[in-house]
DRENDOKE-938768 format. One record per residue (C-alpha): residue number from 1; y, z, x. Coordinates in Angstrom, 3 decimals. Layout:
<sites>
(NUM; (Y; Z; X))
...
</sites>
This chain:
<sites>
(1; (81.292; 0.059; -188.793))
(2; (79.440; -2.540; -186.913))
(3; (79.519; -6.415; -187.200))
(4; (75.962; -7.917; -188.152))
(5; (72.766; -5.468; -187.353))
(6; (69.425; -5.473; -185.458))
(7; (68.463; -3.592; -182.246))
(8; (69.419; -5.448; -178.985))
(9; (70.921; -3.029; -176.426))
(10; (74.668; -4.716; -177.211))
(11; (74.293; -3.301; -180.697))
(12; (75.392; -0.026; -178.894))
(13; (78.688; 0.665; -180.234))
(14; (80.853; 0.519; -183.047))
(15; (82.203; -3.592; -182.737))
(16; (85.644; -3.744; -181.898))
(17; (86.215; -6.704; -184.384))
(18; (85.126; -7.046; -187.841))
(19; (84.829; -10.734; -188.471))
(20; (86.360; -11.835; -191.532))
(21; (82.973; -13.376; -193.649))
(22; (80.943; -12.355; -190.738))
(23; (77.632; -11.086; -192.677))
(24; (77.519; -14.698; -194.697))
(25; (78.235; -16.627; -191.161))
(26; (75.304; -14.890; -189.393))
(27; (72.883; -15.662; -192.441))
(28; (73.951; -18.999; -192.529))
(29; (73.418; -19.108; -188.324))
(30; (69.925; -18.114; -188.693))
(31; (69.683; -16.265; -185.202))
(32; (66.433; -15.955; -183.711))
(33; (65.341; -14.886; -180.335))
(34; (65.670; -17.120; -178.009))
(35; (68.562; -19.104; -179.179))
(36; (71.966; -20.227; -178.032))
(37; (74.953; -20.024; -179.844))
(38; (78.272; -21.216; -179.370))
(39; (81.819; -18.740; -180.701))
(40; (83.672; -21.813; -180.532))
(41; (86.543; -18.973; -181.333))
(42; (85.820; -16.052; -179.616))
(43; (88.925; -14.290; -180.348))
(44; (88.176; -10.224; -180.555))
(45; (84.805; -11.091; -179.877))
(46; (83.318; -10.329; -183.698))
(47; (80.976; -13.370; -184.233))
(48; (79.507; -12.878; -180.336))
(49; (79.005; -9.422; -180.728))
(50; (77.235; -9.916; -184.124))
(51; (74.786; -12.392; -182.855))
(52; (73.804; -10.466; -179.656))
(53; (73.577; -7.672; -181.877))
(54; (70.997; -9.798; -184.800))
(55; (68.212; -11.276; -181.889))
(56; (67.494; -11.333; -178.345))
(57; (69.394; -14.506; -178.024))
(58; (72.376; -15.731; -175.579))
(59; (75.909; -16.501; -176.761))
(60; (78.246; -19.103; -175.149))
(61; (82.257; -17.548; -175.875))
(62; (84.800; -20.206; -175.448))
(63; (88.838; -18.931; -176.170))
(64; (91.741; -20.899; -174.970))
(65; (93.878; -17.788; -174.566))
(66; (92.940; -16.036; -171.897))
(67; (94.106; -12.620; -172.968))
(68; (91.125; -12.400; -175.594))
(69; (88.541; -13.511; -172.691))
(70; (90.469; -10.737; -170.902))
(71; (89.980; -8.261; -173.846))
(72; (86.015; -9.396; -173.697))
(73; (84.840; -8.285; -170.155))
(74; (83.779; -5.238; -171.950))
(75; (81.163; -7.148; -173.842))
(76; (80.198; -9.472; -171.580))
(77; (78.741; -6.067; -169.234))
(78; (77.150; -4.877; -172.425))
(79; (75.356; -8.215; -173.221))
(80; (73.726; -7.702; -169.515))
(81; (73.798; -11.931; -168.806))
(82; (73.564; -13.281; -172.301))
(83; (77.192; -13.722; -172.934))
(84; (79.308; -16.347; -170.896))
(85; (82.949; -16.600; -171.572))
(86; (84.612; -19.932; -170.994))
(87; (88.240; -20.692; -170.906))
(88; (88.960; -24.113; -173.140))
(89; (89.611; -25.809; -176.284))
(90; (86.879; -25.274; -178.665))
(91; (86.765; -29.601; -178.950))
(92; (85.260; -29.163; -175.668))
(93; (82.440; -26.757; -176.870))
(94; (79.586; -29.539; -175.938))
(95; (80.919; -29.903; -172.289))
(96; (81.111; -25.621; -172.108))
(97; (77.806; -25.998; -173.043))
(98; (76.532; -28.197; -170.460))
(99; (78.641; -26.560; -167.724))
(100; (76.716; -23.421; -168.981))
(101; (73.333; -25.296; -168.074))
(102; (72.366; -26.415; -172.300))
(103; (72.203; -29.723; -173.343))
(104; (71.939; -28.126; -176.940))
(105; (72.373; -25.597; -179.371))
(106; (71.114; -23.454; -181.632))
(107; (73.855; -22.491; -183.579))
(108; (77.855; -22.681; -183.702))
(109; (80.588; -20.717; -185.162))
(110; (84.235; -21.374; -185.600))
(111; (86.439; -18.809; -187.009))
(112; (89.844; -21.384; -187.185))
(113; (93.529; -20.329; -187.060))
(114; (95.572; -17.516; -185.283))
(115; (94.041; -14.326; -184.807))
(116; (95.063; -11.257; -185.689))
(117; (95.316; -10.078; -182.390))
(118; (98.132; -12.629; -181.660))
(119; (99.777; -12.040; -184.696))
(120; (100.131; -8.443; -183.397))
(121; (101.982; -9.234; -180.144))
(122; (105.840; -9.970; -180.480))
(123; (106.080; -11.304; -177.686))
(124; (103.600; -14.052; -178.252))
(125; (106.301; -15.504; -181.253))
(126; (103.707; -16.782; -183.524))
(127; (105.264; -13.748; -186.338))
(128; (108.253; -13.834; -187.733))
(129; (107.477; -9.956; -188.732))
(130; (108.074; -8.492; -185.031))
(131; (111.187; -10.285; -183.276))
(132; (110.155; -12.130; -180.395))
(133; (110.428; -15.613; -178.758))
(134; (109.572; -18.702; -180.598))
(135; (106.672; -19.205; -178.630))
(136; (103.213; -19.740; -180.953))
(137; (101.493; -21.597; -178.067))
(138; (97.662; -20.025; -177.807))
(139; (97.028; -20.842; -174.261))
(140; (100.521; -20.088; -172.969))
(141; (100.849; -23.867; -171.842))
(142; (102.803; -26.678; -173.016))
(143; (105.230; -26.871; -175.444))
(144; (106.144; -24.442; -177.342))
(145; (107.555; -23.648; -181.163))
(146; (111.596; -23.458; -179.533))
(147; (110.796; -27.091; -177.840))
(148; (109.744; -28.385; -181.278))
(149; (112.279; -26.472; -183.504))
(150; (115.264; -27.807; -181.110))
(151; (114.397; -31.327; -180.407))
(152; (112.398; -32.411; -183.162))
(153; (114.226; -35.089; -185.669))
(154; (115.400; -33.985; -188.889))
(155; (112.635; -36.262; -189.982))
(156; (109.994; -34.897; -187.839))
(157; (110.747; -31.110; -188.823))
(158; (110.527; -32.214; -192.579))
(159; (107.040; -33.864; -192.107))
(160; (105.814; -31.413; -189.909))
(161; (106.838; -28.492; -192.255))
(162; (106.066; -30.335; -195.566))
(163; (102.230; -31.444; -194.700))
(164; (101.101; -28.889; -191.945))
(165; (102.847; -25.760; -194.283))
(166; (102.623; -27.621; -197.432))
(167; (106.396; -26.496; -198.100))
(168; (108.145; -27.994; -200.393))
(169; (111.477; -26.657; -199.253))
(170; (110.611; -28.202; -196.148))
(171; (113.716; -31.018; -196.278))
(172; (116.178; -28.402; -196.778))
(173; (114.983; -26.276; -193.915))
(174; (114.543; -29.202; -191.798))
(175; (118.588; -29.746; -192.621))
(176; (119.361; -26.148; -191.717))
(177; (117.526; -25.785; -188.534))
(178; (119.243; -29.038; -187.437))
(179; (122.471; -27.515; -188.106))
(180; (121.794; -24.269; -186.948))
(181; (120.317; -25.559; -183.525))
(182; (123.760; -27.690; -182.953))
(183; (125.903; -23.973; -182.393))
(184; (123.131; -21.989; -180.622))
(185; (119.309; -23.277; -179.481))
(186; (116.984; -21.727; -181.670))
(187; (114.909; -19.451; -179.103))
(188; (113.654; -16.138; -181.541))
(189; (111.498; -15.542; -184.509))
(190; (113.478; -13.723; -186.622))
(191; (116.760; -16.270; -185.576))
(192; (114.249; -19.124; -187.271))
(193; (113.207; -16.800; -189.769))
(194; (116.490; -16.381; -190.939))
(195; (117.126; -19.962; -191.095))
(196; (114.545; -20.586; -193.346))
(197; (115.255; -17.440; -195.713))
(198; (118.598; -18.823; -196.175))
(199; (117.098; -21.946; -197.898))
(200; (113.824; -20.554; -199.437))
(201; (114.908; -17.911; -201.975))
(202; (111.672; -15.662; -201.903))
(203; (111.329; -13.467; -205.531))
(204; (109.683; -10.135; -205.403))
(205; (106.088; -10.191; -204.632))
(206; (105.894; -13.328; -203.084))
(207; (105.234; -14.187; -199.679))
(208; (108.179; -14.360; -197.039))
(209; (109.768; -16.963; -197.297))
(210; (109.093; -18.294; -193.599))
(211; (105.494; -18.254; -193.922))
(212; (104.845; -21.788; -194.682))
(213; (107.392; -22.641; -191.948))
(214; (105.897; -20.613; -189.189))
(215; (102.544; -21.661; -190.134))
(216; (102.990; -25.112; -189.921))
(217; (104.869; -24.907; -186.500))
(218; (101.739; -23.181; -185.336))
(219; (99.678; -25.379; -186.301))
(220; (101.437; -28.233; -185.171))
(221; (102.257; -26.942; -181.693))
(222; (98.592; -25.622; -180.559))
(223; (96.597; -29.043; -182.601))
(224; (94.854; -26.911; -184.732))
(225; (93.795; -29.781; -186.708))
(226; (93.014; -32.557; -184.451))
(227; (91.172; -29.286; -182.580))
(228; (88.962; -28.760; -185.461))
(229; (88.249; -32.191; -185.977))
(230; (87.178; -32.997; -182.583))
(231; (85.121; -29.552; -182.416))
(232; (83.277; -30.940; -185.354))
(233; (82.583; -34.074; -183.691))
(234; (81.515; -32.245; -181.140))
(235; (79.267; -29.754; -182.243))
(236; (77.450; -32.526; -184.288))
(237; (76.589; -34.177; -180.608))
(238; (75.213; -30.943; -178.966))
(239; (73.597; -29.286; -182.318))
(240; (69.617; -29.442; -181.765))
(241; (67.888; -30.908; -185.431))
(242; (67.592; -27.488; -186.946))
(243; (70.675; -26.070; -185.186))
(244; (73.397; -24.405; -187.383))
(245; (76.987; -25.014; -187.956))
(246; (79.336; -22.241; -189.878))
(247; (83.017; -23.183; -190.004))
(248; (85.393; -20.295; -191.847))
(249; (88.857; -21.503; -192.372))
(250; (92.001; -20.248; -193.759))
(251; (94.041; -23.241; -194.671))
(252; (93.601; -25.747; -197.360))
(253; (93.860; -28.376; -194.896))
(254; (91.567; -26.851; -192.824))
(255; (89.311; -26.682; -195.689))
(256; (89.245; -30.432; -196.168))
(257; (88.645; -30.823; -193.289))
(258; (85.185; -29.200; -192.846))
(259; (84.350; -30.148; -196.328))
(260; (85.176; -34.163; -195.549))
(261; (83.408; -34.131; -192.184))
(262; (80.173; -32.296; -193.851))
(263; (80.451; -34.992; -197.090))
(264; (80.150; -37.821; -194.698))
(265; (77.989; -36.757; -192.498))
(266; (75.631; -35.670; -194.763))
(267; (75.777; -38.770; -197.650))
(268; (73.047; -40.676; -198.799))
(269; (74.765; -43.047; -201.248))
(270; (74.149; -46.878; -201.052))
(271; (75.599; -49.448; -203.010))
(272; (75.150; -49.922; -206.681))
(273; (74.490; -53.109; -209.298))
(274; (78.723; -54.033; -209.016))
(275; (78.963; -53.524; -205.451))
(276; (76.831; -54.315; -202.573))
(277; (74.742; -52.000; -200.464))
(278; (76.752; -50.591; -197.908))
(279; (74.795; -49.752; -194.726))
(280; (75.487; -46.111; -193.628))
(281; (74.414; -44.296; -190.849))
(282; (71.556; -41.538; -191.731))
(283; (72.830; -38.245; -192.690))
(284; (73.182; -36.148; -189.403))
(285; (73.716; -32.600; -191.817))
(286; (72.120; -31.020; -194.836))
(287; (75.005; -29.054; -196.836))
(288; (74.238; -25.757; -196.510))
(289; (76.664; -24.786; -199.174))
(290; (77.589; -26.747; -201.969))
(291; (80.832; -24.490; -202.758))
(292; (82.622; -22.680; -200.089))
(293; (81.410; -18.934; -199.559))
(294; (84.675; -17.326; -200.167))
(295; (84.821; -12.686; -199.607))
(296; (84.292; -10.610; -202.457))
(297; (86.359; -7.715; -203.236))
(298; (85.290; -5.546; -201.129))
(299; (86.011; -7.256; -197.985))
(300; (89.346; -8.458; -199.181))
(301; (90.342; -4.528; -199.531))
(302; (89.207; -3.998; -195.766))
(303; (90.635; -6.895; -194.717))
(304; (93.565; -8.703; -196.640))
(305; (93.570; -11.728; -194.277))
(306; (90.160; -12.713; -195.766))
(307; (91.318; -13.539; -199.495))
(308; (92.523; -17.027; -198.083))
(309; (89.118; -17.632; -195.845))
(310; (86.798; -19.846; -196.617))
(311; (83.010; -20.493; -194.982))
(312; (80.954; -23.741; -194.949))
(313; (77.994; -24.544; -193.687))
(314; (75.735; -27.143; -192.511))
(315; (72.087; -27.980; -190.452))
(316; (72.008; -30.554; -187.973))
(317; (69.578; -33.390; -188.963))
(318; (67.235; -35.121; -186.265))
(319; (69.349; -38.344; -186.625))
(320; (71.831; -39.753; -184.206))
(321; (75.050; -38.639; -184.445))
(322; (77.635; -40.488; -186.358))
(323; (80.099; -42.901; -184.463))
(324; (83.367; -42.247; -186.341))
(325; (86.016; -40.820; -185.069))
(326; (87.559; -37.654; -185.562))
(327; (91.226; -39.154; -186.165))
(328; (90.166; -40.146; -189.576))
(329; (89.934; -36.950; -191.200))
(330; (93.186; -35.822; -189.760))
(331; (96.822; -36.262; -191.321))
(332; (99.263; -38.918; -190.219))
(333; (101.978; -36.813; -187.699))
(334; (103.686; -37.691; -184.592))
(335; (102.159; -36.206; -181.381))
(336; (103.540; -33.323; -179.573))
(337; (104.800; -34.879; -176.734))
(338; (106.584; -37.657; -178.556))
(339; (108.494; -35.122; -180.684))
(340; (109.399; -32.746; -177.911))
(341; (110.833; -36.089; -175.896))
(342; (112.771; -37.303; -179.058))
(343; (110.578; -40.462; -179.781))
</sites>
């Protein structure tokens, strides 16, 4: 099965990747011929390959983990010069671009979270399913999930665990990891796993019970929120009025994220006969879907991962961009660094 159709000369092969809500992404991208298109999230390479595949167009890959730009050399020799792999943070997707020789866009695509990919390797310690070191880290630098898990406060873990994994366990496992960690460092998956299962009583059926845990460690370790929030900022800046932006998430928080940024960005309210006129900065997006695109049934069968993803959309406006900043739509959390150093 391929991702996304048409006939460029890329559309060769069977894709390696099927991208979860890929068809409704692409649609909502509106590829033409001629365009340029950031995969803020390049990952397996599923979005790029699709939108080679729909126009004669060129496609700007950027991936912080360099084993998935690895994995894409294949592609980029099939797209024969339309496909540029770049090594960052997707919140510096207007700076690729430039560096690429585009002052703007076409369309951009960000496909948020941990892929599947990583998920698969043990060794990279982001799954608690395959024993491995507590790593999580997507670009291999930094700290990592062990740094976090055995200096963190008590108070730290709890608020990390509790809003990032939306646990409410989370001050019991905080408790548990502290103790554990005061035998015996904390340096495996399943040794953290274990931890948490022996405060989270799972029933049948239910997720494990370290889920919310290890999610919320990954999260917290690689900025996946302040990441997305900065992208957005960011691909409002280098957008072109007309240009496309399709966000699929898998996290509530995530979620709220894209929805809050595209609510402000795209409101026309003023004031009313209580209240004053407040004077707002012209809508830089039209909503391009008033309720999240969510997969139907058949996808979800393919692909379980996609019952929790969810796609919105928006097109770029010919007013200036907005001047607020991306820290607002973000949740109140100590930094990295201060938590690693025991601030």
């Amino acid at each position: 099965m391929t991702a996304g159709g048409g006939s460029s000369a890329v559309a060769g092969g069977p894709a390696l990747h099927i991208p979860v809500l890929g068809t409704p992404a692409l649609a909502l991208l509106n590829v033409h011929d001629g365009g340029v298109y950031i995969d803020g999230t390049f990952g397996a390479g599923g979005y790029s390959r699709a939108i080679l595949q729909a126009a004669n167009s060129k496609v700007i890959g950027i991936d912080r983990d360099p084993a998935a730009l690895a994995l894409g050399a294949g592609l980029v020799a099939e797209a024969g010069g339309r496909l540029t792999l770049v090594e960052d943070r997707f919140s510096n997707l207007a700076a690729a671009a430039r560096d690429c020789g585009f002052e703007q866009v076409d369309g951009i695509v960000l496909d948020v979270g941990v892929s599947s990919m990583q998920l698969d390797q043990a060794e990279r310690g982001f799954s608690f399913r395959n024993d491995g070191p507590l790593d999580m880290r997507m670009s291999g630098e930094g700290a990592s999930a062990a740094d976090v898990v055995n200096a963190a406060s008590e108070r730290d873990l709890a608020n990390i665990i509790y809003i990032l994994g939306e646990e409410r366990f989370s001050r019991g496992i905080a408790r548990a990891i502290v103790k554990a960690r005061g035998e015996a460092p904390i340096t495996t998956t399943r040794a953290l796993a274990d931890i948490v299962a022996s405060v989270v009583r799972a029933k049948p059926h239910e997720i494990h019970p370290a889920t919310r845990t290890f999610q919320a460690l990954r999260i917290f370790v690689n900025d996946e929120l302040g990441e997305l929030a900065n992208a957005l900022v960011a691909a409002e800046q280098v957008l072109k009025p007309g240009g496309r932006l399709a966000v699929v998430s898998f996290h509530s928080l995530e979620d709220r994220i894209v929805k809050s940024f595209l609510a402000a960005r795209s409101e026309t309210r003023g004031g009313s006969r209580h209240a004053p006129e407040v004077k707002r900065a012209a809508p830089s997006f039209t909503v391009l879907t008033k309720r999240p695109v969510i997969a139907d049934d058949d996808e979800i069968a393919r692909n379980p991962r996609a019952r929790s993803a969810k796609l919105r959309a928006g097109e770029r406006t010919d007013a200036p961009a907005h001047r607020d900043d991306a820290a607002a739509l973000l949740p109140r959390l100590p930094s990295l660094d201060d938590v690693v150093r025991g601030r």
